[in-house]
N, C-alpha and C positions, 0 to 999 in steps of 0.2 A: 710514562710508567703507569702501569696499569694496578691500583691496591683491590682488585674483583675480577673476576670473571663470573659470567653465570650459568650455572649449572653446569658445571666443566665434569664430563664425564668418559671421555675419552682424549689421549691417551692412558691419562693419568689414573683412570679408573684400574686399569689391568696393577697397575702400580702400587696403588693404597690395596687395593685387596691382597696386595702378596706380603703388605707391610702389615696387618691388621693380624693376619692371619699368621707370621711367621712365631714360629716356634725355636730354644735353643735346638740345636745339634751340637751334643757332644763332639770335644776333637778327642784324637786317641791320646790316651794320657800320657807318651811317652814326648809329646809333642809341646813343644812350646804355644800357651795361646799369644798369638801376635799381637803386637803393640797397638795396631790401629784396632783391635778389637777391645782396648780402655780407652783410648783416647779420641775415636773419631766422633762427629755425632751424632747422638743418640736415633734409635729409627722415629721414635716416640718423644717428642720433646714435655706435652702437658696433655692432661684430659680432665675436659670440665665437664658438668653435666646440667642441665638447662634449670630452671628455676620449675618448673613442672616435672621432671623427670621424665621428658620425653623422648629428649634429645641428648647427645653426647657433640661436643667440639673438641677437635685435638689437632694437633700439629704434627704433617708425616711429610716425608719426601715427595716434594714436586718434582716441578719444572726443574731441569737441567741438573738436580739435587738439590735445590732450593726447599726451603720447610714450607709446604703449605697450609692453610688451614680448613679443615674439610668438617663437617657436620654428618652425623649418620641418626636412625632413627634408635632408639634401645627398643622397641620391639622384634626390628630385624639383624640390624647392624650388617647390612648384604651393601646398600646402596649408597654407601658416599658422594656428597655433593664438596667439591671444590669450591668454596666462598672466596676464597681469596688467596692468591698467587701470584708471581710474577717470577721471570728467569732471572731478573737481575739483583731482588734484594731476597731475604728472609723473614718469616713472621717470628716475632720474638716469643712476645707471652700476648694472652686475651684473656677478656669477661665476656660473662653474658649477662646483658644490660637488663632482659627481660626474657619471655619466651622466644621472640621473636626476633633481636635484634642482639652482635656482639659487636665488641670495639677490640682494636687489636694495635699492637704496634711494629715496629720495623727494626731490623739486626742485617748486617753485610756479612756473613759467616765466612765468607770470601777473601774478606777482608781482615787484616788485621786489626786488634784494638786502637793501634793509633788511626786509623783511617776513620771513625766510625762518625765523627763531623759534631757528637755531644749532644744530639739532639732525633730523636726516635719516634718523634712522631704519633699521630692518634690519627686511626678515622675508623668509622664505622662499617657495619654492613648486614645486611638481613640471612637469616638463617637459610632463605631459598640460592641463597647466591646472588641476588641483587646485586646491582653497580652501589661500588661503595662511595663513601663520603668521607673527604677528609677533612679532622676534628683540628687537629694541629698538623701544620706543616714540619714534615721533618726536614732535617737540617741539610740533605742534599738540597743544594741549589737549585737544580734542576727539576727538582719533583715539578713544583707545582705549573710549568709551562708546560709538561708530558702528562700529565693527569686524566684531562680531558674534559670535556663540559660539564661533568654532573658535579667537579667538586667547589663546592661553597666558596663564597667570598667572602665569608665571614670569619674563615678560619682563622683559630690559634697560631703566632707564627713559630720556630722553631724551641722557644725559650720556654715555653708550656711545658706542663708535665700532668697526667694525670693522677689524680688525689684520693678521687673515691669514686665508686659506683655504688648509688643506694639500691637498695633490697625493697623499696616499695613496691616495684616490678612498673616503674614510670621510664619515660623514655629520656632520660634526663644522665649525663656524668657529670662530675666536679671536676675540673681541671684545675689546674696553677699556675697562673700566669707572673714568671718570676720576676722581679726587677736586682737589677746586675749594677755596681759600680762602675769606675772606671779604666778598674783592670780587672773586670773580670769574676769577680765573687757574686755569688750571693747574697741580699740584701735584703728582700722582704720577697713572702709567694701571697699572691692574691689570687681566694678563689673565685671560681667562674662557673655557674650554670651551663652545662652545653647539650641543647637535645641533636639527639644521635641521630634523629630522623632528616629533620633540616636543616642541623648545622647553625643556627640560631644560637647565639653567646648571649646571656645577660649574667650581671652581676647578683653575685648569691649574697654578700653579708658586710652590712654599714655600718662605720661607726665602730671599726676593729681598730685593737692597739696599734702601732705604729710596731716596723717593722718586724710583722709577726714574719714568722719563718715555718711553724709547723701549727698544724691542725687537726683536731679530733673531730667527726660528725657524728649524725644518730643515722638513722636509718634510711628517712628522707633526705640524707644530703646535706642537713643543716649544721652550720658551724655549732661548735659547741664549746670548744676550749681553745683558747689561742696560745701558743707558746712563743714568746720571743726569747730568742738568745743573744746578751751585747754583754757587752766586757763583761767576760768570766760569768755572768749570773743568767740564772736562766726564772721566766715569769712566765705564770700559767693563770691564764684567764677563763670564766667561764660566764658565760651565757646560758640563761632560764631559757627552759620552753615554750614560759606562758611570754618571754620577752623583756623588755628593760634594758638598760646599760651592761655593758663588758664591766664584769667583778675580777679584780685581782684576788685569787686563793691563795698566793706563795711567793718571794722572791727568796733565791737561794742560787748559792754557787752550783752551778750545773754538774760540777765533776763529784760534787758530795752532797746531791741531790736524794733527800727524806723520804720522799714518793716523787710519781708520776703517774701522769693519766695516762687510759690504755681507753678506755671504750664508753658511751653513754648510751642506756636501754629506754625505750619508748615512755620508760615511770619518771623519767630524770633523774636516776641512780649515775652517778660518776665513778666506775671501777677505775681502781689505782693498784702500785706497786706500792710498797712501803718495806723500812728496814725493819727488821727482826733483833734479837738482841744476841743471835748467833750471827750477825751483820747478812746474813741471807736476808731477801726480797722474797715478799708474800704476795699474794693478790685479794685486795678486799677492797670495800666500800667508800666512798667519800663522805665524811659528815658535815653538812654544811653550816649545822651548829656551832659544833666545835671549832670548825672551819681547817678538820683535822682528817687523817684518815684512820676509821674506825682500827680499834683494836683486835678488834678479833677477825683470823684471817679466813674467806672464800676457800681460800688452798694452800698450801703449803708443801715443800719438799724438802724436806732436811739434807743439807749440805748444799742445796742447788739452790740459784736463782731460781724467783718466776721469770719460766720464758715462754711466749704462747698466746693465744688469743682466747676471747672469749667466740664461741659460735651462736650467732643472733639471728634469729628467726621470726620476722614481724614484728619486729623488737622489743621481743623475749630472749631471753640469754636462755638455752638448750643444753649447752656444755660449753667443756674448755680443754682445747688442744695445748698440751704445754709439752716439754721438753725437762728430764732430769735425764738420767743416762742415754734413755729413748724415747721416741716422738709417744706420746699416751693420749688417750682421748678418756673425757669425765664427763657421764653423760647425765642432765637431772630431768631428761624424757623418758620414761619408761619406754616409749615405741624407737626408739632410738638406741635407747641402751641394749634391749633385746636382738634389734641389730647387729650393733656391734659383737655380740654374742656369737650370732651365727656367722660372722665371717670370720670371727679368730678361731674357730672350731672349724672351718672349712679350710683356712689355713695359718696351723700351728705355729709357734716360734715367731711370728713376724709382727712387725706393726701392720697392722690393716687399717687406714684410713679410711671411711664412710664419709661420704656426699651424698646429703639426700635434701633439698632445701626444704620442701613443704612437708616430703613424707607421707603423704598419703599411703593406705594400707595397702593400694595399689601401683603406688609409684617406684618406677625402676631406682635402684641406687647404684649410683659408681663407689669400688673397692679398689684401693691402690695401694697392692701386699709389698712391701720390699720388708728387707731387713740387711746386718752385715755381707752375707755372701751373696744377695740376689740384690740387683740393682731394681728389680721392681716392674710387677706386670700389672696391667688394669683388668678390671673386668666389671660386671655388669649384673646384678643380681635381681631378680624379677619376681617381684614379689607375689604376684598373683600366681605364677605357675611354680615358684619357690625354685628356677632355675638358674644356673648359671652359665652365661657366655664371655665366652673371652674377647676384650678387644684387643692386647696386643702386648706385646716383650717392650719397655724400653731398652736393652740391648742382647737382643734374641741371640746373638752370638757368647755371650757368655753362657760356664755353666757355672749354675749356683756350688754345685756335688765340688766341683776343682777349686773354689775362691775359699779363702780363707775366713777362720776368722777372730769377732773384733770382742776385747775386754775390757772395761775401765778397773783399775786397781786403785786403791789408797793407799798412797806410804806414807812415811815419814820423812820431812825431809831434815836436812844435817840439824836444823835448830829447832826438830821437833814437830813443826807446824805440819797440817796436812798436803800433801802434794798428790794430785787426782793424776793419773799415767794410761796412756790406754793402749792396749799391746794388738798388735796383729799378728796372729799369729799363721803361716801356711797348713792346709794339711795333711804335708807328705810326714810321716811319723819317722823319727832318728832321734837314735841313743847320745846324740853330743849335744850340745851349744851352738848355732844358729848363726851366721854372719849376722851383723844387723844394721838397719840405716833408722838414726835418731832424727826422725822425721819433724820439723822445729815450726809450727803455726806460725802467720802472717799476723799482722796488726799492728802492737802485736795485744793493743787493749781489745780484746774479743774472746770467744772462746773458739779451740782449734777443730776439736770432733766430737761427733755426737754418733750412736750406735745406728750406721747405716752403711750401705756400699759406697765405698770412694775409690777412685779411678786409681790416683796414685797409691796408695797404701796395697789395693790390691794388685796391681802393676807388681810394686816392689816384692811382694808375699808371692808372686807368680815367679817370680826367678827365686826364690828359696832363701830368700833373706825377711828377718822378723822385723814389724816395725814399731818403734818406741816414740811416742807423740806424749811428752808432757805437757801437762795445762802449768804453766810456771806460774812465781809470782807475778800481775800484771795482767794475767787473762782474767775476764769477765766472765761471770754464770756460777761462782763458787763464794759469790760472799765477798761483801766491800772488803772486807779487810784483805782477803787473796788478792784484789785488785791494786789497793791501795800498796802494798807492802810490795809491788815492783815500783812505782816511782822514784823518778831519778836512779833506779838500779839494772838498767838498761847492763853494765858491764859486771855487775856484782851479782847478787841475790837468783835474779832470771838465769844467770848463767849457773848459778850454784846447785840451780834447781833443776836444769834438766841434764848437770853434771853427775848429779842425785841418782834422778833417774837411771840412765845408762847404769852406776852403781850397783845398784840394785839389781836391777835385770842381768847383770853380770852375777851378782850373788846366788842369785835363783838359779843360775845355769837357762835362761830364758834365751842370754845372751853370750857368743863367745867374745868376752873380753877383750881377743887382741886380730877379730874381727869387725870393728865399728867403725862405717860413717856419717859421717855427720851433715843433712840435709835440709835446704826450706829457701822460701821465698818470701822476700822482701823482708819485715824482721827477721824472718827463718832464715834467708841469707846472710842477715847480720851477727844471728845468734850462731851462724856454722863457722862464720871467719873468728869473731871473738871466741867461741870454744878452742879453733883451733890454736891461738893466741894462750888463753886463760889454762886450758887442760890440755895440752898436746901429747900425754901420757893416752891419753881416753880413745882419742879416733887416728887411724888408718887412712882418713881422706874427708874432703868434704866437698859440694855441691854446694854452692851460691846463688839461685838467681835472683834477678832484679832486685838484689839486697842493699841494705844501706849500709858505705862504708866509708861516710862519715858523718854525724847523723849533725852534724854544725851547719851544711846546706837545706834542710829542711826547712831551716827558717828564710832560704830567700826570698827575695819578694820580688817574684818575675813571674811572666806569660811561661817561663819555662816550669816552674813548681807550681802546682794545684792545692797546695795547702793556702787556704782561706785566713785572713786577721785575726777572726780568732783563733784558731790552732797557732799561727803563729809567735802570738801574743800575751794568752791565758793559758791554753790548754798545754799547748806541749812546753812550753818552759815551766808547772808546775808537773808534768807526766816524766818528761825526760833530762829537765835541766834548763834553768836560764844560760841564754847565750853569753851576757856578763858575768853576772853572780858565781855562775858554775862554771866558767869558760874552762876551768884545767879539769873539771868533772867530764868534761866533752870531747877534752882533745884526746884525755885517759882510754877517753868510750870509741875511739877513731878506730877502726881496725886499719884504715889508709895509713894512719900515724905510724902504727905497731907490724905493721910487714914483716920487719926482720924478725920479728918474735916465730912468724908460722916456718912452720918445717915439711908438713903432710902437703899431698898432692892436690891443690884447688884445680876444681870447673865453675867458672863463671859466666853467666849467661844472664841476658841485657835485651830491653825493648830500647831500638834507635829513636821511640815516641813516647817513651816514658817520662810522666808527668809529677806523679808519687815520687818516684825513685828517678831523676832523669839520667840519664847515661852517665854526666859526670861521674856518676859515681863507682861507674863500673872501671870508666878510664884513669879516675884516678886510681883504682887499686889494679890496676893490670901495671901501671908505670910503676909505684912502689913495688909491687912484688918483684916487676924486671930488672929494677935498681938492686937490689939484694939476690939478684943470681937465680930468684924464684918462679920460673915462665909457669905459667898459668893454663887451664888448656880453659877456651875462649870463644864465644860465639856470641852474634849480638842479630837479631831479626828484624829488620831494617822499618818492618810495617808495625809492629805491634807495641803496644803500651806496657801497662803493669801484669804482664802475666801474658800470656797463649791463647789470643781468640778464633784464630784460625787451628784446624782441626791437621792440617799438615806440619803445623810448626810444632803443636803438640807430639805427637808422633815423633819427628824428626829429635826435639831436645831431650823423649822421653829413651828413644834407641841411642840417642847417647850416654844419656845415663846410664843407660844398663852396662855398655860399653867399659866407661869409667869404672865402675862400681867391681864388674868381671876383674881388670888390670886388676885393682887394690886391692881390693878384698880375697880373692880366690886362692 
């Protein structure tokens, strides 16, 4: 297996210039846009741009459709160089370590999620295309005898993960060399110094707590906060720059966690998150006086979590990328900020991201415009000549003009409290009410959507049905207490709430009433069986995949479930129920148990490699529903894990869906 070739410029050159260069074409609007035109992937995977702004790196269609990673110059952008490619695997994501030098890792897009071996690998390569280097052996067995002479013998072996790339512009990445028990968890990650050049590993940081598990650095790569997590509590440690002993700052139960560390700046400033007394998350300062985090907050957003990074530049904090309804960028560089100016004024309505790391007055920036109806194009703004060039559609076959679009609402839900709903809407215009599919987030402790282009939502809005995505009680980003107030109500409150929802949208005429199904994966699978259970009044049909339908296996303890000691032990018997304590609270929450309660038409759909969710769980509710006279319509993808990582599988269970959805709904 080859992770480089150099200078690869033919055949693949004719290829990347048609990919760089491709532009939408509208279809005629009478025309349906085709399914592999949401779900295939992307021409454009990522685009970085060199820590000088000289250069751009990005990911486009190679070898045999392989993603390759190719380099161009941002003064021309004509001549792409192929750094790394190969027919057999995929480039996943990459940095750039320095001007000279990226690291990058490996995805089988071929393959399905269960095939993918758990381990992704690292190695490096020079921006000419150099033969590359690998950093960590990814977990094909077979890589490292097909390699060939240049790569190191020092490498990382599969159980590595990269941690960080410092910004000093040194040839140097952090990796994480993990130690595992003896089935299989997680147990403590130790960092590792690794230069990109030679493949050379030394040990970065002595004298660290014992099985630390996460890490914060500065700039140069140096640890700086250690966090371990062991029964239920989570400790955060830190380390001076001038040196000394690991100081404990905090021990606290991790699920009702006061603050946390986010980022440390070249002054030894500690930014953290902390709770607010609206239980929303701020982002401000560490005092290490007080041994507290200051009161007064950096940023804030009323009803939202902070979520977002700081952006550090020779470690100087520049701004902060956070997220409340939409991605937002806060700039306290005035050359920066004026930036950002001119590219929201070049293009209106979207989020426009700006890459510029040093920023010189002369230095090119990369702009990555998306918003809800446009999935998002890069480009390339040149500051000296005040020009701009295009590098490319990530899905040129979309048109932005046909997609739908997206709105966050705030209601009220039945007991008052706030309930955040986010509609999509199509935009063919009609005098009635809308079929609709109550689209039901995964986690389901996360938050579901954020204001940008998503494949399904706009898939589903393409065939003329509106989509209803509530943030129930239980999802994350709207304030402990929104979070808090789903535990253990996996079958109660969560269900109450995006029962609500529909409600409502029905009220408004948003939605026709006695058109709704009910859709999602993995809790959203669980959330579509339990509605149909709890409200069979509400929906017309539901879509389940890789959903849990009986959430009392999640606690086993096999090579077949990937849920780790803690989750098992701490976390989800205080999120969803203890397996004793609460055992009739569980068997309550079983939709496997309750079958004969559903009456609407289920599709259930199943990874044969699923680890989250393993198959049991599909099989045992295909055999209850058959027990009760209720045949299910069924498919299970023999390769794939928690979800669709092959691009054909997606397609194929999304043309079902539409299918399904046609029958019931129309």
């Amino acid at each position: 297996m080859q992770f480089g070739t150099a200078r690869v410029r033919s055949p693949l050159h004719a290829l990347l210039v048609v990919a760089l260069a491709s532009v939408a074409v509208p279809a005629y609007a009478d025309e349906p846009i085709p399914v592999s035109s949401f779900f295939s992937q992307p021409e454009i995977g990522d685009v970085r741009i060199s820590p000088s702004g000289k250069h751009i790196a990005l990911t486009v269609p190679g070898q045999e459709g392989r993603l390759a990673l190719a380099v161009l110059a941002t003064d021309e952008l004509k001549t792409p160089v192929v750094v790394a490619s190969d027919r057999r695997v995929d480039i996943r994501s990459f940095r750039w370590v320095n001007d000279d030098w990226l690291v990058y890792d490996l995805i089988d897009l071929q393959s399905g999620g269960g095939d993918q071996r758990f381990g992704s690998g690292l190695a490096s390569v020079r921006r000419d295309g150099g033969p590359s280097r690998v950093l960590i052996d990814p977990a094909w067995r077979w890589a490292r005898s097909q390699t060939g002479t240049h790569i190191s013998s020092q490498s990382l072996d599969w159980r590595s993960i990269l941690l960080a790339v410092p910004t000093n512009g040194g040839n140097e990445v952090i990796a994480g060399e993990r130690r595992f028990n003896d089935i299989g968890e997680i147990v403590s990650i130790t960092p590792k110094r690794v230069d990109v050049t030679t493949g050379r590993v030394t040990d970065t940081v002595i004298g660290y707590p014992a099985d630390t598990s996460g890490w914060v650095f500065d700039e140069d790569g140096v640890a700086r906060v250690a966090a371990v997590y062991r029964d239920g509590m989570a400790e955060f440690f830190w380390h001076a720059k001038a040196g000394g002993e690991w100081r404990s700052l905090a021990r606290m139960p991790y699920l009702k966690l006061s603050w946390r560390p986010v980022a440390v700046d070249s002054s030894d400033t500690l930014y953290v998150t902390r709770s607010q007394r609206d239980s929303t998350s701020a982002l401000t300062r560490f005092d290490f006086k007080s041994n507290s985090p200051e009161s007064e907050p950096i940023v804030s957003a009323p009803g939202f979590d902070f979520s977002g990074r700081l952006l550090i530049v020779e470690g100087k904090v520049v701004g902060i990328r956070m997220q409340t309804d939409a991605e937002t960028s806060i700039w306290f560089d005035a050359h920066r900020k004026a930036l950002q100016e001119i590219a929201d004024k070049r293009f209106p309505g979207r989020v426009n991201r700006i890459s510029c790391e040093r920023c010189t007055d002369d230095a090119a920036v990369l702009v990555h415009s998306f918003s809800d109806r446009a999935p998002g194009e890069f480009w390339i703004y040149r500051q000296r000549t005040r020009e701009w060039a295009s590098v490319g559609s990530v899905r040129p076959a979309i048109d932005a003009r046909r997609m739908a679009t997206l709105d966050l609402h705030r209601i009220q839900a039945r007991d008052g409290e706030d309930l955040p709903v986010w509609v999509t809407t199509p935009p063919q215009k009609t005098d009635r009410p809308r079929p609709a599919v109550v689209l039901v987030h995964g986690g389901p402790w996360l938050r579901g959507t954020q204001w940008k282009w998503d494949a399904e939502a706009q898939f589903l809005a393409s065939r003329g049905f509106v989509v209803i995505e509530p943030e129930f009680r239980g999802s994350t980003g709207f304030g402990f207490d929104h979070f808090q107030k789903g535990w253990k109500n996996w079958e109660t409150t969560m269900q109450d709430d995006v029962a609500d929802a529909v409600r409502w949208a029905a009220s408004k005429g948003i939605a026709d009433p006695k058109r709704i199904c009910v859709a999602g994966g993995s809790y959203g699978g669980y959330a579509t069986l339990m509605g149909a259970i709890r409200y069979p009044e509400l929906y017309r049909c539901g879509v389940a995949f890789v959903a849990v339908t009986d959430p009392r296996l999640l606690f086993a303890n096999s090579w077949v479930n990937d849920y780790d000691r803690e989750m098992r032990e701490f976390s989800t018997p205080m999120l969803l129920g203890d397996p004793v304590k609460d055992a009739e609270l569980l068997r309550k929450a079983a939709p496997a148990e309750r079958a004969a309660e559903i009456r609407i038409p289920i599709f259930l759909a199943f990874g044969a490699q699923d680890r989250r969710v393993p198959i049991e769980h599909g099989i045992r509710m295909r055999e209850a529903l058959r027990a009760n006279g209720h045949e299910p319509e069924w498919i299970v993808y023999g390769d794939e894990g928690h979800g669709w990582l092959r691009a054909d599988n997606r397609i194929d269970f999304w043309t079902r869906v539409e299918a399904f959805l046609t029958k019931n709904l129309r």
